[in-house]
N, CA, C and O atoms as a printed pandas DataFrame, in Angstrom:
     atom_number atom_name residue_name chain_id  residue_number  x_coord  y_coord  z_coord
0              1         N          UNK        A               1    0.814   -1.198    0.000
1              2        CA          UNK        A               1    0.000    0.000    0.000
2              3         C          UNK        A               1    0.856    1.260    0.000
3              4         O          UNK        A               1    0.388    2.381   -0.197
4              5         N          UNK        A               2    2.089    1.013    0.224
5              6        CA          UNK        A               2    2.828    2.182    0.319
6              7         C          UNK        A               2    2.379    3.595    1.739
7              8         O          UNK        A               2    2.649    4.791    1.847
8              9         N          UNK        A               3    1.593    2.592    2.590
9             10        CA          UNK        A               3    1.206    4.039    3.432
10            11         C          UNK        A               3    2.232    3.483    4.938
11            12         O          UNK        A               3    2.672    2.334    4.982
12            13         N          UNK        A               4    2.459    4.395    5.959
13            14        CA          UNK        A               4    3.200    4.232    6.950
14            15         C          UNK        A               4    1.910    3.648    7.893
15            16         O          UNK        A               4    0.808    4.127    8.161
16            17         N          UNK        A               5    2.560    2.430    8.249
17            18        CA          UNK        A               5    1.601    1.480    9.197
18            19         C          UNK        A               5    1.649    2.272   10.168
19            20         O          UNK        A               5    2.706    2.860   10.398
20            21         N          UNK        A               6    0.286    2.518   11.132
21            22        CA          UNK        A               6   -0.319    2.875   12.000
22            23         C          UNK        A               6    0.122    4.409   12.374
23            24         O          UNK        A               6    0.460    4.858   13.469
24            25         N          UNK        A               7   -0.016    5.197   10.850
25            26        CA          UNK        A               7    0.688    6.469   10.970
26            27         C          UNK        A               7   -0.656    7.337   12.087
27            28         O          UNK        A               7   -0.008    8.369   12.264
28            29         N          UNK        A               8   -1.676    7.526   12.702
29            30        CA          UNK        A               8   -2.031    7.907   13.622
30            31         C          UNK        A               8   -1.821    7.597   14.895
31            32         O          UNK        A               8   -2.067    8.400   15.795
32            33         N          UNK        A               9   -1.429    6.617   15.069
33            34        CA          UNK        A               9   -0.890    6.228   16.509
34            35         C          UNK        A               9    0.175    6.549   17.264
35            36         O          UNK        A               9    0.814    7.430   16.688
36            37         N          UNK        A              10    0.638    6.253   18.247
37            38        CA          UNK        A              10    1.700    6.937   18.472
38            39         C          UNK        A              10    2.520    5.399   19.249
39            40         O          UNK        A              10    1.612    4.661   19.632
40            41         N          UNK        A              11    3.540    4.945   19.472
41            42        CA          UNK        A              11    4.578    3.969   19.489
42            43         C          UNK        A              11    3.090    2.819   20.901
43            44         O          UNK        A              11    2.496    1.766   20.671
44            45         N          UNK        A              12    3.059    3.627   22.039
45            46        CA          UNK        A              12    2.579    3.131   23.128
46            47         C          UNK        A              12    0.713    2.765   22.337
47            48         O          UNK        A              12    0.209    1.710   22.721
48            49         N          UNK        A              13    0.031    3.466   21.526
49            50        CA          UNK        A              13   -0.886    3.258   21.022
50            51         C          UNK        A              13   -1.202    1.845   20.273
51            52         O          UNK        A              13   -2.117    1.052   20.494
52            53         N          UNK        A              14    0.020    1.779   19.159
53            54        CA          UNK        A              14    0.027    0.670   18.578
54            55         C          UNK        A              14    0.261   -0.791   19.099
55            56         O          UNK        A              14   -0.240   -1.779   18.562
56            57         N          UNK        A              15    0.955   -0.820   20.039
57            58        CA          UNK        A              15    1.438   -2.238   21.523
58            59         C          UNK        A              15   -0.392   -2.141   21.834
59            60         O          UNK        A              15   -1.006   -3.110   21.387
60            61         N          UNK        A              16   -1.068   -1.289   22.400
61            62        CA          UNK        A              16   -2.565   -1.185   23.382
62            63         C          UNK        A              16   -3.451   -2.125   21.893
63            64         O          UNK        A              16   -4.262   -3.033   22.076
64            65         N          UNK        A              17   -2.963   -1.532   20.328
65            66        CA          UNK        A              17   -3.502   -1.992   19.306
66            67         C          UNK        A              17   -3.652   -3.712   19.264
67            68         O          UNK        A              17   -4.555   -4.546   19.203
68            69         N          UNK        A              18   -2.574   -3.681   19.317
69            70        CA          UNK        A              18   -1.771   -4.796   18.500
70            71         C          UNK        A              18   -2.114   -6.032   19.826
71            72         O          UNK        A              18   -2.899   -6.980   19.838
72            73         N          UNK        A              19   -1.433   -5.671   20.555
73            74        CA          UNK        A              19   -1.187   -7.180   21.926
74            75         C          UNK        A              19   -2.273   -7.268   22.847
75            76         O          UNK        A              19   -2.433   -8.238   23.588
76            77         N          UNK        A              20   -3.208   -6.023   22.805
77            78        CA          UNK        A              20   -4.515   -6.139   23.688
78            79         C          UNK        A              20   -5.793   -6.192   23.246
79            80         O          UNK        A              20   -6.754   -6.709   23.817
80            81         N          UNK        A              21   -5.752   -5.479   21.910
81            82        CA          UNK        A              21   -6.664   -5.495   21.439
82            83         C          UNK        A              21   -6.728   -6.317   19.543
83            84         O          UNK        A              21   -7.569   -6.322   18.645
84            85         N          UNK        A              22   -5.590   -6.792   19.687
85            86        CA          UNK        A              22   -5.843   -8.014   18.270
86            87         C          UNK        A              22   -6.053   -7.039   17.092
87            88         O          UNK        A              22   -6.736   -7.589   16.227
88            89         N          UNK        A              23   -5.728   -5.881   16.788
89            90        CA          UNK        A              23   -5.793   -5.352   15.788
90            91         C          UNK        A              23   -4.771   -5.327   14.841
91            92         O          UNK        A              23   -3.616   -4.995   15.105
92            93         N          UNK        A              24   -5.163   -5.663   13.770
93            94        CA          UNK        A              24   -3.892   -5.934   12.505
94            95         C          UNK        A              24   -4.338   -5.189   11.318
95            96         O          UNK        A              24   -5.472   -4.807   11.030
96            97         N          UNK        A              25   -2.600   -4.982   10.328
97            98        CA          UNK        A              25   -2.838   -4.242    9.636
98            99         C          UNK        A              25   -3.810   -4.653    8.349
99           100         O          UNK        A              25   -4.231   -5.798    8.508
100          101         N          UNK        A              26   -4.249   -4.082    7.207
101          102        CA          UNK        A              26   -5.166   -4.991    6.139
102          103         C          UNK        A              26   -4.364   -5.380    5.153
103          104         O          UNK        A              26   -3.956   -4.453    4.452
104          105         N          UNK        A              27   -4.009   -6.434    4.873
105          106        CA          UNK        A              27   -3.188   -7.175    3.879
106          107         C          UNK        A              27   -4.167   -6.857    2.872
107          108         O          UNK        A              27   -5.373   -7.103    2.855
108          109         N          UNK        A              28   -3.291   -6.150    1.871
109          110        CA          UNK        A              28   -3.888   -5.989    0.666
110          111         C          UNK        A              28   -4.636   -7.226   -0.518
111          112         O          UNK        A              28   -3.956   -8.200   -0.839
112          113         N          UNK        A              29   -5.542   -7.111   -0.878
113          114        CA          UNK        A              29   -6.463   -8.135   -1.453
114          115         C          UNK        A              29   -5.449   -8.763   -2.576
115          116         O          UNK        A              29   -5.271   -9.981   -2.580
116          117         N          UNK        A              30   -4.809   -7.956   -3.495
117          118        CA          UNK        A              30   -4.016   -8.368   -4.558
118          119         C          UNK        A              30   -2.611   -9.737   -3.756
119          120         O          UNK        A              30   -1.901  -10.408   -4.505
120          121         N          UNK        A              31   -2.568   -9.794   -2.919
121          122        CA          UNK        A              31   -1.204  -10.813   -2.339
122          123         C          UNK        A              31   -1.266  -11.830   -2.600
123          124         O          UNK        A              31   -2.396  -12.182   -2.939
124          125         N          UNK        A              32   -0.409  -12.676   -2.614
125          126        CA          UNK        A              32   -0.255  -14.130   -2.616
126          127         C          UNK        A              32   -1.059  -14.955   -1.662
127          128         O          UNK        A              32   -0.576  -14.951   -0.529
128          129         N          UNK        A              33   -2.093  -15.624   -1.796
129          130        CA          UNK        A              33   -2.373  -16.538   -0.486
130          131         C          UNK        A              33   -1.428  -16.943    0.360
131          132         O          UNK        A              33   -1.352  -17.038    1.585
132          133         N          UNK        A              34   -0.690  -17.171   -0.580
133          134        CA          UNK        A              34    0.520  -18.104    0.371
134          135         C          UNK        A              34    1.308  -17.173    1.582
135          136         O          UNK        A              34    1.701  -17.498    2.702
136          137         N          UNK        A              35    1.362  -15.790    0.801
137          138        CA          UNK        A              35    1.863  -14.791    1.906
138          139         C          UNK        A              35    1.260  -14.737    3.187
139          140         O          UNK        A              35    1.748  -14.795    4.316
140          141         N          UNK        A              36   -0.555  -14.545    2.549
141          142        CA          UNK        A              36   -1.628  -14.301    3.626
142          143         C          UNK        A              36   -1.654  -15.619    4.590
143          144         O          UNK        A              36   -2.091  -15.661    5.740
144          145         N          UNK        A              37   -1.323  -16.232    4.156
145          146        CA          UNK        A              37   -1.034  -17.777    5.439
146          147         C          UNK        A              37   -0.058  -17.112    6.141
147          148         O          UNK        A              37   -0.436  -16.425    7.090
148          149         N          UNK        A              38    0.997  -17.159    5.911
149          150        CA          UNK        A              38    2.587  -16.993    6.516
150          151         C          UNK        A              38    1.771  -16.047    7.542
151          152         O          UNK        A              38    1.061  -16.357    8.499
152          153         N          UNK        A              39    2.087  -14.896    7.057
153          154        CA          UNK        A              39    1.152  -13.795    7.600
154          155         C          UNK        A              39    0.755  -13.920    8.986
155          156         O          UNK        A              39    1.387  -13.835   10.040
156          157         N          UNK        A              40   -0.857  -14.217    8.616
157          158        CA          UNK        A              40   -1.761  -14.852    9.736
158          159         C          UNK        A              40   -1.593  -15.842   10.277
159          160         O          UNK        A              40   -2.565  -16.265   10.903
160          161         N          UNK        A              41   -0.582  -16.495   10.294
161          162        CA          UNK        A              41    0.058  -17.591   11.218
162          163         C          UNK        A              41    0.950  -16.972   11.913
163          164         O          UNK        A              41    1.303  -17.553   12.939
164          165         N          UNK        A              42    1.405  -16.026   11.692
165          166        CA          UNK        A              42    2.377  -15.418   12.874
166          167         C          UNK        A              42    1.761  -14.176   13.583
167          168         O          UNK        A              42    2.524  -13.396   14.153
168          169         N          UNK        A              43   -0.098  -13.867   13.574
169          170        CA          UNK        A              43   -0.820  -13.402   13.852
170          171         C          UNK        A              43   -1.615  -14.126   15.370
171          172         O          UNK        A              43   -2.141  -13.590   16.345
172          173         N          UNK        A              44   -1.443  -15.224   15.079
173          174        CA          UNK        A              44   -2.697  -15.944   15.762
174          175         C          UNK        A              44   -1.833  -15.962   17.189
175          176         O          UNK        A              44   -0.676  -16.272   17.472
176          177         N          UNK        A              45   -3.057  -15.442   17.995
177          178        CA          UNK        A              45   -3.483  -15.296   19.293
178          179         C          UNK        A              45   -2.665  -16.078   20.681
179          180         O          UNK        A              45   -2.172  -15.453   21.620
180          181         N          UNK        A              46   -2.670  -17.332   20.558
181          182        CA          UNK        A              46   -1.850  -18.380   20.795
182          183         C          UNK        A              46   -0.816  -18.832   20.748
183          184         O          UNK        A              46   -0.799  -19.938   20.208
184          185         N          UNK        A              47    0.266  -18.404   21.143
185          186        CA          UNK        A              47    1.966  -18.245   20.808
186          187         C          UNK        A              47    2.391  -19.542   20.519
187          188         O          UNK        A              47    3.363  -19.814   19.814
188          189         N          UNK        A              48    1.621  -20.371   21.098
189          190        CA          UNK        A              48    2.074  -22.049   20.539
190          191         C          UNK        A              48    1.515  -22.071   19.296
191          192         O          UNK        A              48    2.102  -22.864   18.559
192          193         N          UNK        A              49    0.732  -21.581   18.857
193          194        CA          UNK        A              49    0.326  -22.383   17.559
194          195         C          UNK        A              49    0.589  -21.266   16.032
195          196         O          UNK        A              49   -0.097  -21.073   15.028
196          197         N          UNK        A              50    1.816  -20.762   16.467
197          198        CA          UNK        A              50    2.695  -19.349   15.362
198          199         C          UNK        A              50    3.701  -20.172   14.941
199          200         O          UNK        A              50    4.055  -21.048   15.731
200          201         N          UNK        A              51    4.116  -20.114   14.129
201          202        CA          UNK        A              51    5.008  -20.960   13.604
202          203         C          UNK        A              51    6.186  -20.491   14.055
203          204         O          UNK        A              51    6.388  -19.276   14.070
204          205         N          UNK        A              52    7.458  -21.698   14.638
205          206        CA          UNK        A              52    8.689  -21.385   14.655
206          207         C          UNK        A              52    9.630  -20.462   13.743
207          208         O          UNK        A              52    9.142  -20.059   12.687
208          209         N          UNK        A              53   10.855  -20.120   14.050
209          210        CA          UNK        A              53   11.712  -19.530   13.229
210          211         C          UNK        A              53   12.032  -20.423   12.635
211          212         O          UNK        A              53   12.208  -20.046   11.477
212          213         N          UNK        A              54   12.374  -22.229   12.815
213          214        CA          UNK        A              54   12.811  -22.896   11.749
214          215         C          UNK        A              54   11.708  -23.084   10.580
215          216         O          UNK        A              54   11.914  -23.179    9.370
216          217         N          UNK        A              55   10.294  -23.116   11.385
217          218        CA          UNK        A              55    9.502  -23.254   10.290
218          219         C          UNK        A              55    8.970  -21.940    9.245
219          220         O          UNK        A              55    8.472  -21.956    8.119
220          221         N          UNK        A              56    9.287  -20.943   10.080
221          222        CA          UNK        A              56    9.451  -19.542    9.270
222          223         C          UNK        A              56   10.336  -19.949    7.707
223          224         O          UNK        A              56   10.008  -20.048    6.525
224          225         N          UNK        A              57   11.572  -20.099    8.476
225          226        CA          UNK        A              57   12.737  -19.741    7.353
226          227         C          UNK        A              57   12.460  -20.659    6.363
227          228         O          UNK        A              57   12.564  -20.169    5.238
228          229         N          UNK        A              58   11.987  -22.393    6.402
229          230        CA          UNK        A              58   11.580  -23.132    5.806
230          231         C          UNK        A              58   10.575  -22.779    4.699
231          232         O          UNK        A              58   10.698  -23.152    3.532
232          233         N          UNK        A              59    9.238  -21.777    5.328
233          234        CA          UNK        A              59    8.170  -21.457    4.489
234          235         C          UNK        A              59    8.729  -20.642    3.382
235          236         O          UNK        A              59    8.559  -20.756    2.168
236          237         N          UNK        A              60    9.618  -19.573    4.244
237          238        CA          UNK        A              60   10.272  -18.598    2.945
238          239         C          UNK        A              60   11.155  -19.060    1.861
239          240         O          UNK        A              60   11.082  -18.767    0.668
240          241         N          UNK        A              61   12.186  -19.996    2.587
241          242        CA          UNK        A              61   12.725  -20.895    1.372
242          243         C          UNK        A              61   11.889  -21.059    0.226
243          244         O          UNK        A              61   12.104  -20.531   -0.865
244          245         N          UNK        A              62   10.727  -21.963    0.564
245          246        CA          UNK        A              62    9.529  -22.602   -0.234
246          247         C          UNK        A              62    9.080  -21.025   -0.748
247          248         O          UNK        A              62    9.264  -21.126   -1.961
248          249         N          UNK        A              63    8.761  -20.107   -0.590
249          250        CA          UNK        A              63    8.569  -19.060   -1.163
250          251         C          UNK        A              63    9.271  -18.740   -2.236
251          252         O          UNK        A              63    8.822  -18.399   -3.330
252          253         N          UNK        A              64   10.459  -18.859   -1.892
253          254        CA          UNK        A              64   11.713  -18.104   -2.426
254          255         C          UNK        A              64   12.356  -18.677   -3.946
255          256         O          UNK        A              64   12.894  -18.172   -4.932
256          257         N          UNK        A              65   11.863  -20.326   -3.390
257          258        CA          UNK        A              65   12.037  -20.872   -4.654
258          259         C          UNK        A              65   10.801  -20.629   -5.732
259          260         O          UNK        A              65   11.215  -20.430   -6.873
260          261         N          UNK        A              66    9.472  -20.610   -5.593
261          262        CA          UNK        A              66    8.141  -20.657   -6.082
262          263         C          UNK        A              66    9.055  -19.392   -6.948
263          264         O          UNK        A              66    9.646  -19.699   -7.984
264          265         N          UNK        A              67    9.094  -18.089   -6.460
265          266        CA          UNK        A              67    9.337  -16.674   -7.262
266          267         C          UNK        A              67   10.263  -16.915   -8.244
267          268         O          UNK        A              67   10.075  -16.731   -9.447
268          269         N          UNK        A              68   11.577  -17.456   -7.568
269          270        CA          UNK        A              68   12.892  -17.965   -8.803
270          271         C          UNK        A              68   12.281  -18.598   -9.911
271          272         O          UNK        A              68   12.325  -18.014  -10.994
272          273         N          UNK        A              69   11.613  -19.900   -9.802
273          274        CA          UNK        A              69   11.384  -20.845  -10.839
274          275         C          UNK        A              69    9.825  -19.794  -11.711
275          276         O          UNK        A              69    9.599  -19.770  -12.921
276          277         N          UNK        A              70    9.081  -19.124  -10.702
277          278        CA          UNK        A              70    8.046  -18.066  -11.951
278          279         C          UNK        A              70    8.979  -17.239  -12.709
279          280         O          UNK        A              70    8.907  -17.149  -13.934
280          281         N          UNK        A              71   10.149  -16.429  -11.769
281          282        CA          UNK        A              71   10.669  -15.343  -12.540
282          283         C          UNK        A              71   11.367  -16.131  -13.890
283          284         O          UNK        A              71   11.028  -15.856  -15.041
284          285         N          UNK        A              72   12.211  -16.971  -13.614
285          286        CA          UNK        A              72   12.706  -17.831  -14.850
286          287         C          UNK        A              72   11.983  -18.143  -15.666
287          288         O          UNK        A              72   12.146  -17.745  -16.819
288          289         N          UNK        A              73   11.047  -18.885  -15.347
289          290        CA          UNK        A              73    9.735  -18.540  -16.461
290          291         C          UNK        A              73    9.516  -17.632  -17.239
291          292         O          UNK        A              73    9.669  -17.805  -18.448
292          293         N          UNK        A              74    9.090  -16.410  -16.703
293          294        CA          UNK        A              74    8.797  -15.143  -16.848
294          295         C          UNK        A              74   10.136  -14.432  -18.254
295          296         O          UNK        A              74    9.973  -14.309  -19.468
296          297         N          UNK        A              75   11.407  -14.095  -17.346
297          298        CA          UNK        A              75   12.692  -14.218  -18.045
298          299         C          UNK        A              75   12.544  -14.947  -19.527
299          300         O          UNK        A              75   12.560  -14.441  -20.649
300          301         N          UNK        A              76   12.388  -16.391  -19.091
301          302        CA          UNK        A              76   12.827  -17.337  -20.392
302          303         C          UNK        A              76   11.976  -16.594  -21.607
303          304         O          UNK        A              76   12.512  -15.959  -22.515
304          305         N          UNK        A              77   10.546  -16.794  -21.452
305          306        CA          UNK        A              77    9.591  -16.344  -22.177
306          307         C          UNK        A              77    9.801  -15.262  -22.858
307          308         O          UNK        A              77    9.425  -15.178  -24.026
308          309         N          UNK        A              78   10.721  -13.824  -21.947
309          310        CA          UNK        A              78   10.208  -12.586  -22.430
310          311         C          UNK        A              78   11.396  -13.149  -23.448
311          312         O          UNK        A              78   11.297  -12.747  -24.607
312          313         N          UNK        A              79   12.104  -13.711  -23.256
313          314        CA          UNK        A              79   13.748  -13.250  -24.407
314          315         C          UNK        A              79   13.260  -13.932  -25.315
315          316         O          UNK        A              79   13.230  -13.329  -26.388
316          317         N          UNK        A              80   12.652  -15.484  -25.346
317          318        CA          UNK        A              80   11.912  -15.665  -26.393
318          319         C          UNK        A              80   10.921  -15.065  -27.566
319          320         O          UNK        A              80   10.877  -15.274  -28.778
320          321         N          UNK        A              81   10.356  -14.456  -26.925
321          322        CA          UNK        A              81    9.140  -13.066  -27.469
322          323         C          UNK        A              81   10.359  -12.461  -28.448
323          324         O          UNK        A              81   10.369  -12.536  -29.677
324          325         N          UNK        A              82   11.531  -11.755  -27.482
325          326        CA          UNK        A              82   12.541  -11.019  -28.428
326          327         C          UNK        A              82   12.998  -11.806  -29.428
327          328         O          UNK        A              82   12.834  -11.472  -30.601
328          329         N          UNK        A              83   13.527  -12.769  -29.135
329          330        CA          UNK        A              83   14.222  -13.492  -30.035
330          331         C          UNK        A              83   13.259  -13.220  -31.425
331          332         O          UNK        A              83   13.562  -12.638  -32.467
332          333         N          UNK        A              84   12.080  -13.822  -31.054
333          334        CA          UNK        A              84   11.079  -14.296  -32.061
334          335         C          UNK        A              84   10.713  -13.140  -32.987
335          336         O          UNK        A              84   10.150  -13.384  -34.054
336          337         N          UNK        A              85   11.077  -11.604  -32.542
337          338        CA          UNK        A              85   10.226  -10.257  -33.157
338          339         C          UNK        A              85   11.781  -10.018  -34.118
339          340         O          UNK        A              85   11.884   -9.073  -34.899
């Protein structure tokens, strides 16, 4: 969205937001599901049931590769297009 998260609040406002009262920011509709999982799993209420840092870094891996192997895609295709004009 490009806007500064919780630009009306002030530092002590956003903690009263956030850890007491469960308020989160709005993940923009256009995202990846897969983001909006990650996301809202490190949202939920219940500190046991947020995913670890190993299972963090794991998900992003799995992210990380998904983008490489689209962008290569993406890449291969466009130079093809060139090639082809």
């Amino acid at each position: 969205t490009e806007k500064i998260p919780w630009e009306t609040l002030n530092p002590m406002q956003v903690v009263g937001a956030v850890a007491f009262m469960n308020k989160r920011l709005e993940i923009p509709k256009d995202i990846d599901p897969c983001w909006i999982s990650l996301i809202e799993s490190c949202w939920h209420s219940d500190t046991k049931l947020r995913p670890t840092f190993q299972e963090l870094m794991e998900k992003l891996i799995d992210l990380q590769r998904k983008y490489t192997i689209q962008f290569k895609a993406t890449r291969t295709a466009l130079l093809d297009n060139l090639r082809d004009d």
